[in-house]
Backbone as CSV, one residue per row, in Angstrom:
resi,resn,N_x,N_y,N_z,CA_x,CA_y,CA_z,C_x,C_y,C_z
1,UNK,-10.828,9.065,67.420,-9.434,9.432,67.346,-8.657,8.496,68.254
2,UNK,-7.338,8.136,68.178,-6.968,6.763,68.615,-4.893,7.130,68.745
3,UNK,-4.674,6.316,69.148,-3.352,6.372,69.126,-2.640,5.636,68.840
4,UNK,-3.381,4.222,68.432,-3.083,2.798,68.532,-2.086,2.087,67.290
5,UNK,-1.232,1.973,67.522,-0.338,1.259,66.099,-0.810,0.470,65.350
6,UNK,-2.062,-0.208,66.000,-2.593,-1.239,65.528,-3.727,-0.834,64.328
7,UNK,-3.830,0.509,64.307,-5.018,1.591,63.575,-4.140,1.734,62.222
8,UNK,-2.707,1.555,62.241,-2.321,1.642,60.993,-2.508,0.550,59.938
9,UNK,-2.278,0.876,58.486,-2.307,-0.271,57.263,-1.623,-1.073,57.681
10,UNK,-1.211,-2.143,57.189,-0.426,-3.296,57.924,1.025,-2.922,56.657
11,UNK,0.803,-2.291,55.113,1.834,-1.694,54.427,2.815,-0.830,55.106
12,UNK,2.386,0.106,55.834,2.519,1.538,56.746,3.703,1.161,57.974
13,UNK,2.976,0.564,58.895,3.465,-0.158,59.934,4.719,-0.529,60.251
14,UNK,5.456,-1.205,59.094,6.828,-1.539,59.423,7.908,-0.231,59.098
15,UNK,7.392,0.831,58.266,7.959,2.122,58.173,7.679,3.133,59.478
16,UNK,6.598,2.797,60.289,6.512,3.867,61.334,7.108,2.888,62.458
17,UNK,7.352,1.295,62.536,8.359,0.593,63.804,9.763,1.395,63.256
18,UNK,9.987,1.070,62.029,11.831,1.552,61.664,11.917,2.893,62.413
19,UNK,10.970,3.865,61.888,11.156,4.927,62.403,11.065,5.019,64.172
20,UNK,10.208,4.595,64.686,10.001,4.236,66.458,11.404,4.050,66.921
21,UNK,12.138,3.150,66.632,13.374,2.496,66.748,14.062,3.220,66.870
22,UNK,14.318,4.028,65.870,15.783,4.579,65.301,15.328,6.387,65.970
23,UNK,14.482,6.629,66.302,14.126,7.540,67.500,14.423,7.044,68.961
24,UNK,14.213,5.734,69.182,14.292,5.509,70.199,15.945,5.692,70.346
25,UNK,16.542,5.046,69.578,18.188,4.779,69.194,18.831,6.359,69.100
26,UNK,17.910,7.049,68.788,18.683,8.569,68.941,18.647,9.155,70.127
27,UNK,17.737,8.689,71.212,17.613,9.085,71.910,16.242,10.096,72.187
28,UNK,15.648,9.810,71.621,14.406,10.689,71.444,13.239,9.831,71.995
29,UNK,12.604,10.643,73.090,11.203,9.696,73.553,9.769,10.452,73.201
30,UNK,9.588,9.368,72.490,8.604,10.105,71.745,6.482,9.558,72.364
31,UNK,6.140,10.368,72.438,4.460,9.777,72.548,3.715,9.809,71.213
32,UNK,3.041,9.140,71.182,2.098,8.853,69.675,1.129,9.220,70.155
33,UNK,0.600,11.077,69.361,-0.589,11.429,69.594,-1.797,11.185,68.845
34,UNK,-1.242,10.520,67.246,-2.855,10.394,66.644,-2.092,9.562,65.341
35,UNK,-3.286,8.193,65.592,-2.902,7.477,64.403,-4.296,7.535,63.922
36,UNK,-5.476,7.337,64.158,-6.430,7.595,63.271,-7.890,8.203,63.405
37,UNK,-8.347,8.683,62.846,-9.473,8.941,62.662,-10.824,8.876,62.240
38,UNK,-12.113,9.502,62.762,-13.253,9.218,61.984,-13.526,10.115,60.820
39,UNK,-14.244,10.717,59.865,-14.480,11.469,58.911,-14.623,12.724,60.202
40,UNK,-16.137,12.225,61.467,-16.744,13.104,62.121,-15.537,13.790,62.969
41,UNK,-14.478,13.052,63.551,-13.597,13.332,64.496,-12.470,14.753,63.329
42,UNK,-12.467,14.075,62.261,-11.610,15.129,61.314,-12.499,16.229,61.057
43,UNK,-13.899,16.424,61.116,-14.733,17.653,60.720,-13.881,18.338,62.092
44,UNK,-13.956,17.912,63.384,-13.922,18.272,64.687,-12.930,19.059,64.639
45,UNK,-11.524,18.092,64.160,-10.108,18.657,63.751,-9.944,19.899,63.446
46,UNK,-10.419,20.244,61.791,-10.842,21.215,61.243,-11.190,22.236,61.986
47,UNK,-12.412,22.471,62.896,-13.134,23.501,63.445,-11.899,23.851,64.242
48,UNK,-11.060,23.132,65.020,-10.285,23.249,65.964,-9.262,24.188,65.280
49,UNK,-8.952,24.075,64.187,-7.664,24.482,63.474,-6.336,23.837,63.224
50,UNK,-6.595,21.996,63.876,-5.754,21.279,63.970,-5.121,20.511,63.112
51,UNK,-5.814,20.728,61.625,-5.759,20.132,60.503,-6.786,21.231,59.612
52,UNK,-5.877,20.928,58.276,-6.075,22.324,57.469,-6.760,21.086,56.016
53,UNK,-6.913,20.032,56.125,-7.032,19.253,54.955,-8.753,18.275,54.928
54,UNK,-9.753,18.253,54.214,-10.840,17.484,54.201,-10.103,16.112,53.532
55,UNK,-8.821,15.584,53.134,-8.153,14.123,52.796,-7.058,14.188,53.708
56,UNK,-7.328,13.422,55.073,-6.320,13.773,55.803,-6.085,11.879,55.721
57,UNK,-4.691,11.462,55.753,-4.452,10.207,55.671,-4.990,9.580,56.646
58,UNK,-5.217,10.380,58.130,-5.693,9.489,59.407,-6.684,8.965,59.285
59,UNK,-7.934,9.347,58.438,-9.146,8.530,57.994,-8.845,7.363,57.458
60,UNK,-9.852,6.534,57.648,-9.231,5.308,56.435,-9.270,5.287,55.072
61,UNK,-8.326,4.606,55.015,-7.821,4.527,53.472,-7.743,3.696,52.819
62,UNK,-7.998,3.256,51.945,-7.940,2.177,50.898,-6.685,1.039,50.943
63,UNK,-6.599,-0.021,50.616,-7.696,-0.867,50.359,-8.074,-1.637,51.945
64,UNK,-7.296,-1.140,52.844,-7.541,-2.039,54.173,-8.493,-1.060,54.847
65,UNK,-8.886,0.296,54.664,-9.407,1.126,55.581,-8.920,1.533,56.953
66,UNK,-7.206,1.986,56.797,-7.081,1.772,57.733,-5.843,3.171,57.925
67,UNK,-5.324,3.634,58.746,-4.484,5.234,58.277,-3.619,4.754,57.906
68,UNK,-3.212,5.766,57.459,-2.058,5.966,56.278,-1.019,7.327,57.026
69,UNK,-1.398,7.419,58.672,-0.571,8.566,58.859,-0.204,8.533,60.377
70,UNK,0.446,9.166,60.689,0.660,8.983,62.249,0.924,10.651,63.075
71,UNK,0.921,10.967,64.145,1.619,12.317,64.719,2.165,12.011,65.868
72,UNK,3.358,12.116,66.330,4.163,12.437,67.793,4.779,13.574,67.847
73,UNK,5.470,13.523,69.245,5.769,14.323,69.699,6.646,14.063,70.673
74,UNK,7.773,15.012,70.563,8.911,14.792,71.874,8.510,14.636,73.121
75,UNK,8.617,13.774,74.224,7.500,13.839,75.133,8.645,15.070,76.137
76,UNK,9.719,15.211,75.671,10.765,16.472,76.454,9.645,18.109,75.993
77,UNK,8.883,18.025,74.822,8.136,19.567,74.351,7.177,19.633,74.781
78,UNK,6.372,18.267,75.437,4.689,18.606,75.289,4.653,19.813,76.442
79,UNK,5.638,19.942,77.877,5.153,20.892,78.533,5.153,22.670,78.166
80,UNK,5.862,22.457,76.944,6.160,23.696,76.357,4.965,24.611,75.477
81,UNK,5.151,25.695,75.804,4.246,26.439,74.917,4.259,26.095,73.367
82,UNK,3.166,25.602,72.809,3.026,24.810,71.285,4.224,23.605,71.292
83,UNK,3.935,23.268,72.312,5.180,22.212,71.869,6.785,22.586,71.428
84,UNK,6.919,23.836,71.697,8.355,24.440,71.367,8.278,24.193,69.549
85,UNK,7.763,24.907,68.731,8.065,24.598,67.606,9.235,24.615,67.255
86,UNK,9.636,25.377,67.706,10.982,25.710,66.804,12.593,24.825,67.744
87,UNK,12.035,24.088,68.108,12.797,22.814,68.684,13.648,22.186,67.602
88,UNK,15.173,22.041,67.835,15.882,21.322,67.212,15.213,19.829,67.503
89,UNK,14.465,18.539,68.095,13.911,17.528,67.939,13.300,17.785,66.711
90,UNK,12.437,18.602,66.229,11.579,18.659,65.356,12.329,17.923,63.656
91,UNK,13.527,18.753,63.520,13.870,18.622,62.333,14.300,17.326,62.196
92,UNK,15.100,16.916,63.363,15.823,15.254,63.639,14.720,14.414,63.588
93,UNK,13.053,14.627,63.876,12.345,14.047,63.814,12.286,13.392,62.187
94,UNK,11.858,14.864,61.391,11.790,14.729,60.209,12.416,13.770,59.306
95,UNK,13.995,14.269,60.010,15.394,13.717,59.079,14.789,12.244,58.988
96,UNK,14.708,11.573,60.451,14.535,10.234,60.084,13.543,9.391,59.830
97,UNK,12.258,10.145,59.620,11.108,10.038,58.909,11.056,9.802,57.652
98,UNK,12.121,10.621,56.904,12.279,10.824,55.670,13.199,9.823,55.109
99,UNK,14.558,9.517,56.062,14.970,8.316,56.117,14.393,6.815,55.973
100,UNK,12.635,6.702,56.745,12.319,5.748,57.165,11.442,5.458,55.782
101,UNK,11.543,6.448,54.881,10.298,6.462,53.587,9.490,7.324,53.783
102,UNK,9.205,7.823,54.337,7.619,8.802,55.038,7.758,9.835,54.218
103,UNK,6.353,10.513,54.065,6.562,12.407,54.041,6.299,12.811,55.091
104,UNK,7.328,13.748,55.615,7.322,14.555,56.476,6.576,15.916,56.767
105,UNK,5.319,15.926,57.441,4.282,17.273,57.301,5.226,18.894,57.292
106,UNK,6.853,18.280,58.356,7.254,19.854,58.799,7.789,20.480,57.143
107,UNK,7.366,19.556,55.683,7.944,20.006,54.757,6.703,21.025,53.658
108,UNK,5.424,20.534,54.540,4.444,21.557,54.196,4.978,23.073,54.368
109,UNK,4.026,24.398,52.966,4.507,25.214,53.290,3.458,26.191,54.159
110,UNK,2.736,25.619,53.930,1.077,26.539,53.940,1.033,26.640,55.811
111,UNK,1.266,25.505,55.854,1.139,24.958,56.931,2.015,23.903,57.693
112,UNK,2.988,23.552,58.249,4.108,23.062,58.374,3.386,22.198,59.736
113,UNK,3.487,21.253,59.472,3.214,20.455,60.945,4.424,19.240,61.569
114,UNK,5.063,19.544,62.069,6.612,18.765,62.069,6.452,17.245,62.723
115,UNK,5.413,16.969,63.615,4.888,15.993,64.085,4.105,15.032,62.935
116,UNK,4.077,15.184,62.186,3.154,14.557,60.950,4.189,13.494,60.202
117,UNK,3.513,12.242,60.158,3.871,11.696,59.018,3.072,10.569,58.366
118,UNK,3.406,10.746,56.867,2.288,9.718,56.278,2.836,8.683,55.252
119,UNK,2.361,7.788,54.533,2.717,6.981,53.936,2.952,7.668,52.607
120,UNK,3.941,7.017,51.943,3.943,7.984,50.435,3.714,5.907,49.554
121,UNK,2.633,6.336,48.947,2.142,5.348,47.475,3.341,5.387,46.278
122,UNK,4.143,4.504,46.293,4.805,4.915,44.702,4.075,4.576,43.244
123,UNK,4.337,5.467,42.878,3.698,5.021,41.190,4.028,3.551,40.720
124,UNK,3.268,3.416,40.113,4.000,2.237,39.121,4.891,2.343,38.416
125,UNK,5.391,1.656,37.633,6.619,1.794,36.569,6.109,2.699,35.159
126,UNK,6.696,3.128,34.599,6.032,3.385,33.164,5.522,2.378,32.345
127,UNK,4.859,2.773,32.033,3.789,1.595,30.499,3.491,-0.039,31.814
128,UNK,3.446,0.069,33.007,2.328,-0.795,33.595,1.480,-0.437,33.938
129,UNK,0.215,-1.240,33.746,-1.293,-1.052,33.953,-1.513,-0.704,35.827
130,UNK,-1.377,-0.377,36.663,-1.676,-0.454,37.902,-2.511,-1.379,38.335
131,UNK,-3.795,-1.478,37.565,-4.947,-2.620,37.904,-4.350,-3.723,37.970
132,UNK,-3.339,-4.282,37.244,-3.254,-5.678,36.970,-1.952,-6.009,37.605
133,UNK,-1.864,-5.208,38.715,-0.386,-4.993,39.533,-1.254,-5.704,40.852
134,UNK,-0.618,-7.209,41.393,-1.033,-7.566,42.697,-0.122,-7.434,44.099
């Protein structure tokens, strides 16, 4: 488990700097608690209750093997009980996550994780082959 920017896709990357930035620019100081993972470190997750998913993007991912997801956190909540969920940062987090391209986890329903974000893949166009897309 890692924290390292450098753990992300190199696709990924310039959507989680925009986003870094424009947090930083809001005024928001943020710590980066988890950019990636092992399969074994995500079983770990799991047991913990810290992740509810066996395809969690922080594993690697295709085609670089490398995450596809990131988690922070206001470094103003970490002393708070759960991180203050219900923190107005949380949603401003989101907003500009969602801004930056990302999906935003706090839009899960099952399970809402507001610190979460991952890369979203767009489809191809209609009637193109994907394979033969470089």
């Amino acid at each position: 488990m890692g924290n390292s920017l450098d753990a992300l896709a190199s696709y990924f990357r310039p959507q989680v700097d925009d986003f870094l930035n424009r947090c930083s620019v809001a005024g928001i100081d943020l710590i980066i608690v988890d950019t990636d993972r092992t399969p074994a470190e995500q079983v770990v997750k799991l047991s913990q209750g810290v992740s509810w998913t066996n395809r969690s993007k922080h594993e690697p991912q295709p085609p670089e093997m490398k995450s596809e997801a990131i988690d922070v956190a206001p470094k103003e909540y970490l002393p708070m009980k759960g991180w203050y969920p219900g923190g107005p940062l949380w949603d401003q987090l989101g907003e500009i996550g969602e801004r930056c391209g990302m999906f935003w986890g706090g839009r899960w329903h099952s399970h809402p994780d507001p610190g979460h974000f991952e890369y979203i893949h767009s489809a191809p166009p209609i009637g193109v082959d994907e394979s033969t897309q470089v």
